[in-house]
MARZAGU-529751 format. One line per field, with one value per residue (C-alpha): residue in three letters; x, y, z. Coordinates in pm, whole numbers, plus 50000, padded with zeros to 5 digits. Layout:
nuti <- ALA:... .
east <- X:... .
north <- Y:... .
up <- Z:... .
//
This chain:
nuti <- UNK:UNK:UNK:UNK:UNK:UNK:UNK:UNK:UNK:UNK:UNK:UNK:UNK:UNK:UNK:UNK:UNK:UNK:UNK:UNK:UNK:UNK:UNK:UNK:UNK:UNK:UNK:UNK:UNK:UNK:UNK:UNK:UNK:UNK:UNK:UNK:UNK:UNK:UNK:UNK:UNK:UNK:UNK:UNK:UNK:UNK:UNK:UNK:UNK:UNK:UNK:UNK:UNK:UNK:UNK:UNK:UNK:UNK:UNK:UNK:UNK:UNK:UNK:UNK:UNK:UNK:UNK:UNK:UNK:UNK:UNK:UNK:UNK:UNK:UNK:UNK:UNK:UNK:UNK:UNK:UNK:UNK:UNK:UNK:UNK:UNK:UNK:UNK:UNK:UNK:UNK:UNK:UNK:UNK:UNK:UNK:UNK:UNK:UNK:UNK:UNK:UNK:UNK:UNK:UNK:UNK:UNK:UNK:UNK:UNK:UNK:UNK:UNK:UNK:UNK:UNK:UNK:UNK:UNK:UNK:UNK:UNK:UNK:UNK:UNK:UNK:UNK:UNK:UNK:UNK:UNK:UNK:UNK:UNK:UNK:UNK:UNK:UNK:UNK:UNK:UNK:UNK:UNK:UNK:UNK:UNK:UNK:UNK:UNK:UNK:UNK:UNK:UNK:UNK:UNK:UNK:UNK:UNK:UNK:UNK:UNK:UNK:UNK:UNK:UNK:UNK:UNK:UNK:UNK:UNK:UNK:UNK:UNK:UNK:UNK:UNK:UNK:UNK:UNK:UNK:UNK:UNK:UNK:UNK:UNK:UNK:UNK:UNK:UNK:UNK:UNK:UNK:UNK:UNK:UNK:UNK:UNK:UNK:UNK:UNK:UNK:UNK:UNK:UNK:UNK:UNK:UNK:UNK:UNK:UNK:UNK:UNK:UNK:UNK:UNK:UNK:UNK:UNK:UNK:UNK:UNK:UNK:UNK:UNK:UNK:UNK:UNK:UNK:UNK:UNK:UNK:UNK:UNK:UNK:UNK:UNK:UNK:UNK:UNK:UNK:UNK:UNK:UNK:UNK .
east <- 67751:67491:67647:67610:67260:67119:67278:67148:66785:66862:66983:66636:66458:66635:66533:66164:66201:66327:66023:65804:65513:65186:64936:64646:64447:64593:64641:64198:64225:64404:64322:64393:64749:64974:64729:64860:65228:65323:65460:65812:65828:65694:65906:65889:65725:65990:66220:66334:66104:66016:66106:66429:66488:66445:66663:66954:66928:66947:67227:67411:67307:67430:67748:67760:67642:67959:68220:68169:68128:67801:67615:67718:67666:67321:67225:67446:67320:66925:67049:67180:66932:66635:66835:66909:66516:66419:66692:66649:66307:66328:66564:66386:66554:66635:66531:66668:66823:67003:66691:66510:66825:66750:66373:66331:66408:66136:65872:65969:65904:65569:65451:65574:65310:65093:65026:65124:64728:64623:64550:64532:64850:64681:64565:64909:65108:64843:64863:65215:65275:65028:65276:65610:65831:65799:66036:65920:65570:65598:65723:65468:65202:65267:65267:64930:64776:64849:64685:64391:64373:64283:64651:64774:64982:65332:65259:65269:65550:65731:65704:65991:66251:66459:66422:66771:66686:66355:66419:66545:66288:66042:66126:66116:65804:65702:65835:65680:65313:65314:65467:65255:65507:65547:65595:65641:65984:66094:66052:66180:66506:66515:66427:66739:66985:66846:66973:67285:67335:67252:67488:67739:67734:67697:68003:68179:68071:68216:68521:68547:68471:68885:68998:68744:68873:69190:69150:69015:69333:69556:69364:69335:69704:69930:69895:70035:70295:70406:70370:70565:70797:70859:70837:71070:71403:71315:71330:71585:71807:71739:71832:72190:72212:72071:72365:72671 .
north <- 45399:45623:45438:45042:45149:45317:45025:44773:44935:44917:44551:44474:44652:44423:44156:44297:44389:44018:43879:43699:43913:43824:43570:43550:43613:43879:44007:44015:44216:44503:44502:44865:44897:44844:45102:45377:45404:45679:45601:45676:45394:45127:45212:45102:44750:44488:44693:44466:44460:44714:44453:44344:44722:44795:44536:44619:44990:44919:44732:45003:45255:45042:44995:45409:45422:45245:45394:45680:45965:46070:46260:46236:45840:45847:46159:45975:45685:45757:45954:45689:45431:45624:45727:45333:45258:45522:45501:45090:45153:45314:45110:44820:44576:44614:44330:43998:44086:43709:43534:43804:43723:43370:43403:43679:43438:43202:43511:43653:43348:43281:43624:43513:43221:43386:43695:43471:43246:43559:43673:44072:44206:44233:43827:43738:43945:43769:43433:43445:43612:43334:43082:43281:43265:43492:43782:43776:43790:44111:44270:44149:44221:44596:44576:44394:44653:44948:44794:44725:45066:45154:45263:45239:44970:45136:45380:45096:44903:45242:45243:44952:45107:45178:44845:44706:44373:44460:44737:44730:44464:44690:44981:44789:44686:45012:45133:44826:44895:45224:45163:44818:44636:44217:44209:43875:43866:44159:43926:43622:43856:44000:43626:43508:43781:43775:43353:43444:43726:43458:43254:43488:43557:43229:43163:43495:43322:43013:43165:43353:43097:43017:43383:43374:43050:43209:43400:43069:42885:43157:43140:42777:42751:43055:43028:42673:42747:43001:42776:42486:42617:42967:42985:42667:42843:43169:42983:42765:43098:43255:43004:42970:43337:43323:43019:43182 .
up <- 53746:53539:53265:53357:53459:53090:52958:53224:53087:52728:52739:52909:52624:52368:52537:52557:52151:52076:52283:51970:51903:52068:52017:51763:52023:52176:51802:51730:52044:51944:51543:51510:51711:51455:51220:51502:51433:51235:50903:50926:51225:51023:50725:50358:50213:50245:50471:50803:51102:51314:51613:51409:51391:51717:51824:51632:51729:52101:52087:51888:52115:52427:52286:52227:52596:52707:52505:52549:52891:53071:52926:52540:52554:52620:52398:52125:52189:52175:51821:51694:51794:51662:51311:51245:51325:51074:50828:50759:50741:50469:50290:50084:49919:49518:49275:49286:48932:48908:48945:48731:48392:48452:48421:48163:47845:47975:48036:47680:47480:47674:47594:47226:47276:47387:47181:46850:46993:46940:47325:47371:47557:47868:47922:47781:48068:48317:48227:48181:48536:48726:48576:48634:48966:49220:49098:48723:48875:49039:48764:48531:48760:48768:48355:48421:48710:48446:48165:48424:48461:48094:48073:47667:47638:47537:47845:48054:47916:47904:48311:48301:48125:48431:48566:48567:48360:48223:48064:47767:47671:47808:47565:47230:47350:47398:47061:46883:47007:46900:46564:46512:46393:46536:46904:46880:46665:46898:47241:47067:46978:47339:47492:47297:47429:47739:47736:47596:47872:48098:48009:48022:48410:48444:48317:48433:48798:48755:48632:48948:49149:49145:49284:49529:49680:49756:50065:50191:50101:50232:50589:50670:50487:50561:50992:50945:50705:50922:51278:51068:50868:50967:51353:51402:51216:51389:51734:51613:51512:51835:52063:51892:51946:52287:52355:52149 .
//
């Protein structure tokens, strides 16, 4: 009974957390409310919702709350609910690295352009990150914010050599500023691998494309092999055995 009834109250809490947020209104109201939840509750930029959060933690402790006895469901339960709140709001999403190969060529030659009209290396990172897409943006954007800064230029190119598609582009960057040779031949030779690289998982994709379809195949195919050609001698071999 103690059971049904925690999760009689935690399925009305769901349904509270899924309620959409208030209005504008409501919102000028209360300007400072969200300002009063401790960090760890409202997690990392770009991690999920606190609401989404929420919501996916009371379920999971509901479910703990059934399966298992009074009193370790709830105390398990409330555990586990507060640990997924905390722990995927803390977990941001990585860098869209596809979109970031496909766009890097295009970014590379622009800064090319760019620096070759004779722009300093801080306009040329601007204006080519107000034209880029959204991922190439970001990244260009921090470049841009360091060299804002007063930061030297290979300092803040050097910040990027981790960065999972950026970074080796970054370095020689890096290395070229401080030795003064051309940047430009060095982004035209990184804008051209990073097409051919590009090109590469493109067509390592398509090629997969084939094994992936597989599993498909075997599930819409393999129950109906089975139902037409399997179970038929099976009953077939049965009943004479059931009749001889």
């Amino acid at each position: 009974m103690n059971q049904v009834l925690v999760a009689a109250l935690a399925a009305v809490l769901a349904v509270v957390v899924a309620l959409p947020p208030p209005s504008a209104a409501m919102g000028r109201l209360r300007p400072n409310a969200r300002r009063r939840l401790p960090a760890w509750l409202v997690g990392r930029e770009g991690a999920p919702p606190l609401r989404q959060r929420a919501l996916l933690a009371t379920a999971a402790g509901a479910l703990l709350v059934l399966a298992l006895a009074w009193p370790l469901g709830p105390l398990v339960g409330v555990t586990v609910g507060l640990g997924l709140v905390v722990l995927l709001g803390q977990r941001a999403p990585g860098p869209d690295t596809r979109a970031l190969t496909v766009q890097l060529p295009n970014a590379l030659d622009f800064l090319s352009v760019c620096l070759d009209a004779g722009q300093p290396m801080r306009s040329a990172v601007e204006a080519v990150a107000a034209v880029s897409p959204a991922a190439t943006r970001g990244v260009l954007r921090e470049v841009g914010a360091q060299l804002a800064l007063g930061r030297a230029g290979p300092d803040a190119w050097e910040r990027l050599r981790p960065h999972p598609v950026w970074g080796r582009a970054a370095a020689d960057i890096a290395r070229a500023e401080r030795s003064g040779t051309s940047l430009s031949g060095v982004l035209r030779v990184h804008a051209e691998d990073a097409r051919q690289e590009a090109r590469d998982q493109s067509l390592k994709a398509a090629r997969t494309v084939g094994v992936r379809s597989v599993v498909p195949l075997m599930v819409c195919f393999l129950p109906a092999f089975i139902l037409i050609g399997v179970v038929p001698i099976v009953a077939g071999l049965v009943q004479d055995f059931l009749s001889g």
